[in-house]
N, C-alpha and C positions, 0 to 999 in steps of 0.2 A: 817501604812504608809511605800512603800518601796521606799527607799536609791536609786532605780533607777529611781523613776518618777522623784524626787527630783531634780538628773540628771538633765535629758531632760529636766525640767522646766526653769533650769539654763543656759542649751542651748541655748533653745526657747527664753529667755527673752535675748541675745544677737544678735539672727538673726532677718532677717530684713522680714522672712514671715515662714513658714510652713512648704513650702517644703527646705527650705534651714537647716532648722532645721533635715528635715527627712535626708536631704543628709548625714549632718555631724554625726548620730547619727547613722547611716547603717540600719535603720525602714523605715516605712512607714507613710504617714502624718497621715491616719487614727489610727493608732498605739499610736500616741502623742497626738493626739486629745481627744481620749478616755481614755488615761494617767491622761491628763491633769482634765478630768470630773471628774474619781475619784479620782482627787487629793484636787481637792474644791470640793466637796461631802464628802469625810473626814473632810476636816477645815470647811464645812460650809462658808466658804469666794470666792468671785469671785477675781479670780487670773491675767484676761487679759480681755481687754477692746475689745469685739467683735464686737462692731461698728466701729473700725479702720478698715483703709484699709490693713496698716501693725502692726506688733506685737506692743501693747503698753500696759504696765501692769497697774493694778488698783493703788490705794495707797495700800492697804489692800496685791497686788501683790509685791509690793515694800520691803514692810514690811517684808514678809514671804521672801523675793530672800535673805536678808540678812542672816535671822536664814538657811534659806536651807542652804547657802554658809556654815557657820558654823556648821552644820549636819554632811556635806558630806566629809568636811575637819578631823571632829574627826571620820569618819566612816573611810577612806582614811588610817588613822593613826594607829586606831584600825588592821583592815586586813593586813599592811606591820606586823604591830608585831607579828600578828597569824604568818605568813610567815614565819619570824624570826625564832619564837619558834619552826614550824613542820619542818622546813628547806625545804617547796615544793615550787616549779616554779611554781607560778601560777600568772593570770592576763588577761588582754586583749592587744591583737595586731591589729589593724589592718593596713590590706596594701592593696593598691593597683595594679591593675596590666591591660595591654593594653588589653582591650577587643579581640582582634583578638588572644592573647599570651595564655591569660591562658589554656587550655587543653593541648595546644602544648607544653607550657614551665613547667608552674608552680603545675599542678594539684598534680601529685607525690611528688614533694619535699615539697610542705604544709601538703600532706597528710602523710608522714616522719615523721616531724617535732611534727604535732599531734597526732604520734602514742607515740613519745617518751616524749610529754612534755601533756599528756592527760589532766591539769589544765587548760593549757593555753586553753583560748576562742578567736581563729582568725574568723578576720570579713572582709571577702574578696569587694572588691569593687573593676568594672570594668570600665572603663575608657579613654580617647582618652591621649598620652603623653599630651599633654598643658594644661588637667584637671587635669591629675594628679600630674604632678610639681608644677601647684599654691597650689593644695592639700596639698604636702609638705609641701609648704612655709608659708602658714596658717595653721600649725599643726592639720590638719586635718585626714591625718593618719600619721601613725607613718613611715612604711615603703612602698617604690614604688621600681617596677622594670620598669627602664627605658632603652632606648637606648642610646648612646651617639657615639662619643664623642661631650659634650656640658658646652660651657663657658658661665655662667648666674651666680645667684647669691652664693658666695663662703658659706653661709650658709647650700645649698645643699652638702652633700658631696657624691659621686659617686664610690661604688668599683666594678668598673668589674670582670664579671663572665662569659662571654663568646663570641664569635664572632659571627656575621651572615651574611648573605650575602642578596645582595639586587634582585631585583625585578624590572622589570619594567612591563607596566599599558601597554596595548594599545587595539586599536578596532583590531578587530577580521579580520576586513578591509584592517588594516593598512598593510603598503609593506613588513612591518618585522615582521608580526604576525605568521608567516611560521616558524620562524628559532626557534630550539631548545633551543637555549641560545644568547646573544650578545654580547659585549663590547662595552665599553666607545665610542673606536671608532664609533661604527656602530649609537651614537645618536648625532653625532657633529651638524647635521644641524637641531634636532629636535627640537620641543616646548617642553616648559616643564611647566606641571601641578603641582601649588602648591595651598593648604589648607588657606584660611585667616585665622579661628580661629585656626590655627595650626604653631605658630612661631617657639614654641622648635622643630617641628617635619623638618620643613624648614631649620631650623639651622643646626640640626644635619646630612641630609643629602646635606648640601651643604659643610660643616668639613670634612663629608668622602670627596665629588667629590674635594675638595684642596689637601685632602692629595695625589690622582690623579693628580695632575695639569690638573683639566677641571671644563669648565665649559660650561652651557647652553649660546648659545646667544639669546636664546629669551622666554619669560617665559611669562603664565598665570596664575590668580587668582579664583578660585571658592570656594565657598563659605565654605564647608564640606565636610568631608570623602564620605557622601551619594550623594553629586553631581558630584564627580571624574568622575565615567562613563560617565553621560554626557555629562561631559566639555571637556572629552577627544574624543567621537567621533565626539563633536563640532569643534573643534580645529585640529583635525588629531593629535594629542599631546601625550605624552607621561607623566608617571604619576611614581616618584621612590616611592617605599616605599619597608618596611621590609619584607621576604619571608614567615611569617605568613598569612600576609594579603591574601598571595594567597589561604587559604582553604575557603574564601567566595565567586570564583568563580563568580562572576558577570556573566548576560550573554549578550554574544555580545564581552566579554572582556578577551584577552590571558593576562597570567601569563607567563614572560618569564626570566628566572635567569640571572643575568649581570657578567659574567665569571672574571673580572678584579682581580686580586690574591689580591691586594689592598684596592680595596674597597666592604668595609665591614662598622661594626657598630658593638658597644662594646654592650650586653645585661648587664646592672650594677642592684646594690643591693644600691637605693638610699635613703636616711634619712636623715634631719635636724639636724646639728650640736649641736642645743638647744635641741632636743628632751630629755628627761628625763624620758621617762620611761623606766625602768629598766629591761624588757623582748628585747630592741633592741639589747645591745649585745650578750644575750646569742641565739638570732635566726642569730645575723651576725655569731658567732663561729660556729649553726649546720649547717649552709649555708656553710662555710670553708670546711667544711668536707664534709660533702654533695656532692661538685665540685670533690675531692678526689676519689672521692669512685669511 
């Protein structure tokens, strides 16, 4: 019986379906699924009621979440002391990071980090800002690289690691799709395109355009990042987001840098003040160093 289905079982029996389970577990459903099969094929017991629409465990499931819980707490126990004794860094990390970022930002400094701490097992997971921040907040990974700057809940804490510059969205149509770069000035009279499910990502670049003294007078809603092009040739509008976003190249759609010396956006190394596990400071100290080098 391995200490990892166990896991996932423990997982499984607090989410509210499969794949939510899969999300939080960095697997795939099928992966838990089949976990799951040999895990009552071992006990002989059915473990979760498959005529539910959502996860609900048997009694016989009930019964075993307890003993696993207890399992998995002396297995937990067990492996800190080994640690203790060999004195090695080992464990699991994982973080998150903005889909459009990682090659650009992160590929190298993970791949650092794991040449020098070869125990540690990081479990990367990609991500839009506003998934990854509730990720946080639900200790779901342990660490996120976000943008900022952003005032939400003080539980997050934020250490920046570097600046960036922003970007603006436009049709290829548009009157200033010409110019090499803009300024603030040059979108006083524009629309401007923002993300529904994307509030952190709105926040934070309306922080930058304050710390500007500007702002949009007139602004749109669409729906996702995958609707931006649309709604931007819909609207003749303009779209800010970070200067990664430009290696996806949409087409129909110029990438054009926003020259303001001011506005910018902080890249941070973000974590959950509760978090507890014991691998987050020592990847905040190789991150320290890391910026250094």
């Amino acid at each position: 019986m391995r200490i990892e289905y166990l896991r996932e079982f423990l997982i499984l029996s607090e989410a509210d379906n499969f794949a939510v389970a899969a999300d939080r577990l960095f697997v795939s459903v099928s992966s838990i699924s089949r976990h799951l099969a040999v895990l009552e094929a071992e006990l002989g017991l059915q473990l979760l009621d498959r005529s539910a629409r959502q996860i609900r465990l048997t009694e016989q499931g009930i019964v075993c979440r307890q003993s696993f819980e207890q399992i998995v707490a002396i297995a937990d126990s067990l492996l800190e002391y080994s640690k203790s004794v060999q004195g090695k860094i080992s464990g699991t990390l994982k973080i998150s990071v903005p889909y459009y970022s990682y090659d650009v930002r992160f590929a190298d400094m993970l791949s650092r980090f794991e040449s020098e701490y070869p125990d540690v097992s990081i479990k990367i997971a990609t991500s839009q800002p506003q998934g990854l921040y509730d990720d946080l907040l639900q200790h779901r990974v342990d660490l996120g690289f976000l943008p900022g700057p952003f005032t939400g809940d003080e539980a997050i804490i934020f250490v920046p690691m570097y600046r960036s510059k922003y970007i603006a969205l436009l049709s290829t149509e548009h009157r200033l799709a010409g110019r090499p770069c803009l300024s603030l000035s040059d979108l006083v009279d524009e629309l401007l395109v923002e993300l529904e499910d994307e509030s952190f990502s709105n926040a934070v670049t309306r922080n930058s355009l304050a710390r500007c003294n500007f702002a949009f007078k007139r602004t749109a809603m669409t729906h996702n990042i995958e609707s931006v092009p649309g709604a931007i040739r819909k609207n003749n509008g303009v779209h800010i987001s970070g200067l990664d976003v430009s290696k996806q190249a949409s087409l129909g759609i110029s990438y054009i840098p926003i020259a303001d010396e001011n506005f910018y956006y902080e890249y941070s190394i973000a974590y959950h003040a509760g978090n507890t596990n014991p691998l987050v400071p020592v990847i905040m100290e190789f991150l320290t160093h890391y910026q250094q080098r």
